[in-house]
N, C-alpha and C positions, 0 to 999 in steps of 0.2 A: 706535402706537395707545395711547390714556390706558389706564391699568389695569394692561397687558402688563410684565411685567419686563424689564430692560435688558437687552440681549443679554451674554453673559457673552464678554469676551475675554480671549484666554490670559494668563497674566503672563508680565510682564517679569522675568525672571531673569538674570540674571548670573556667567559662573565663578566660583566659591568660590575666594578667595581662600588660599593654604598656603604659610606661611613657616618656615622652620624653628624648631622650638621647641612650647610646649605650644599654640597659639594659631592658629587657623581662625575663616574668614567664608565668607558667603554673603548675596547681597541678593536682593529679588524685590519688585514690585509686586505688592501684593496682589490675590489674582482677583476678589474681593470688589468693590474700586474699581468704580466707574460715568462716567458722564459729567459729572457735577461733583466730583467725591470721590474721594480714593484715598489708599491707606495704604503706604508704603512701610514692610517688615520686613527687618529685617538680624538676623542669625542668627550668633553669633560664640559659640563650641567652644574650650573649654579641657580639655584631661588633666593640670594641676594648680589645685592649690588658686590663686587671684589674691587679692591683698592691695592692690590698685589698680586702675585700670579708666576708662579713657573712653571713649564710643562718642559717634560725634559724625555725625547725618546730613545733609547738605547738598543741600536741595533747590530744583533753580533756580527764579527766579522765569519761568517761561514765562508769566505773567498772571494775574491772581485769586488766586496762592496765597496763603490766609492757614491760620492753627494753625486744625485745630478739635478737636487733643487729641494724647494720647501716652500708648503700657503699656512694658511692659517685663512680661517672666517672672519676673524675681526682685522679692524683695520690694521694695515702694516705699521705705519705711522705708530702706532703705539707700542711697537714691541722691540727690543731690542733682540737680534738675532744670532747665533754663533752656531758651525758647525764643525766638527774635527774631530781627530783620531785619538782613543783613550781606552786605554787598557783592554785590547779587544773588540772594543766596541765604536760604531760611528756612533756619534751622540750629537743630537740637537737637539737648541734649547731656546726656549722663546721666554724672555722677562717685560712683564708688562712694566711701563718706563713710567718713575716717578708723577705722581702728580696726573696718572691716566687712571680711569677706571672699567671693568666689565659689566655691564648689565647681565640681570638675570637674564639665562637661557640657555639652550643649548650652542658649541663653540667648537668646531675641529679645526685642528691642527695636523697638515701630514708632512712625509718626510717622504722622499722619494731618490732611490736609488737603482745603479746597476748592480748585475751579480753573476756569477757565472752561470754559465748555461744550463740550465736546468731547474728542474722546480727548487724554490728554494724552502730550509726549514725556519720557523720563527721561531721554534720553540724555547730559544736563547734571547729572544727580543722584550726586553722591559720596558714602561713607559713611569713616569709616576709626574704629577700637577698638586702643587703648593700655594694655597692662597692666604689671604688674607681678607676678613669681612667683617661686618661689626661685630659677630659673634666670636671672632678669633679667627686663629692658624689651625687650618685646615689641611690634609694630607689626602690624596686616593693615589694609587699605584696598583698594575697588574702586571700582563701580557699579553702573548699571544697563543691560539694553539701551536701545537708542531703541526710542521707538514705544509702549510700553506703556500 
């Protein structure tokens, strides 16, 4: 019915990703999304300081998706940002920019896109964040469920 707001469906969340070392993830479609629109947030945890960093989201093309933006929690100023079309996939990508660093804590970063009408599936959508900390090079990567 015109007017009525879209029925809220649960998110899609994903195990949080824990590898050993200072470095945690976690992904989820936002509950926010609707039937054209959705925002995928990955959420990636450090217990030390990072002196490097790339998060990189990879979401498949199921139809219609195109950019229609992108935040991150930490400041903008620090990252350098790219989004575009690759092999299937829209892919963005945030590098934290020489000579910045991340304090311990938690940190999201989302990507926000349209899609064709309808519920969309994730289940093709990958995320993965690369750092660096005094302990070394760090990796975590997941996804999402299907369906969300």
């Amino acid at each position: 019915v015109r007017g009525e707001a879209p029925a809220q469906r649960p998110a899609a969340t994903a195990p949080a990703s824990r590898e050993p070392g200072p470095l945690w993830s976690g992904a989820v479609v936002d509950p926010h999304s609707n039937e054209f629109w959705a925002q995928s947030n990955i959420t990636v945890g450090t217990s030390a300081r990072l002196t490097a960093l790339t998060v990189e989201l990879r979401v498949a093309q199921t139809g219609s998706v195109t950019s229609t933006g992108a935040w991150r929690s930490l400041p903008e100023d620090d990252f350098a940002f790219t989004v575009g079309e690759r092999a299937g996939f829209l892919v963005y990508r945030w590098t934290l920019k020489e000579g910045r660093t991340v304090p311990a804590g938690e940190w999201v970063f989302a990507g926000q896109y349209n899609h064709e009408r309808g519920g969309r599936d994730a289940g093709g959508d990958r995320y993965s964040a690369t750092a660096t900390a005094a302990s070394g090079r760090h990796t975590v990567r997941g996804g999402f469920t299907p369906g969300g």
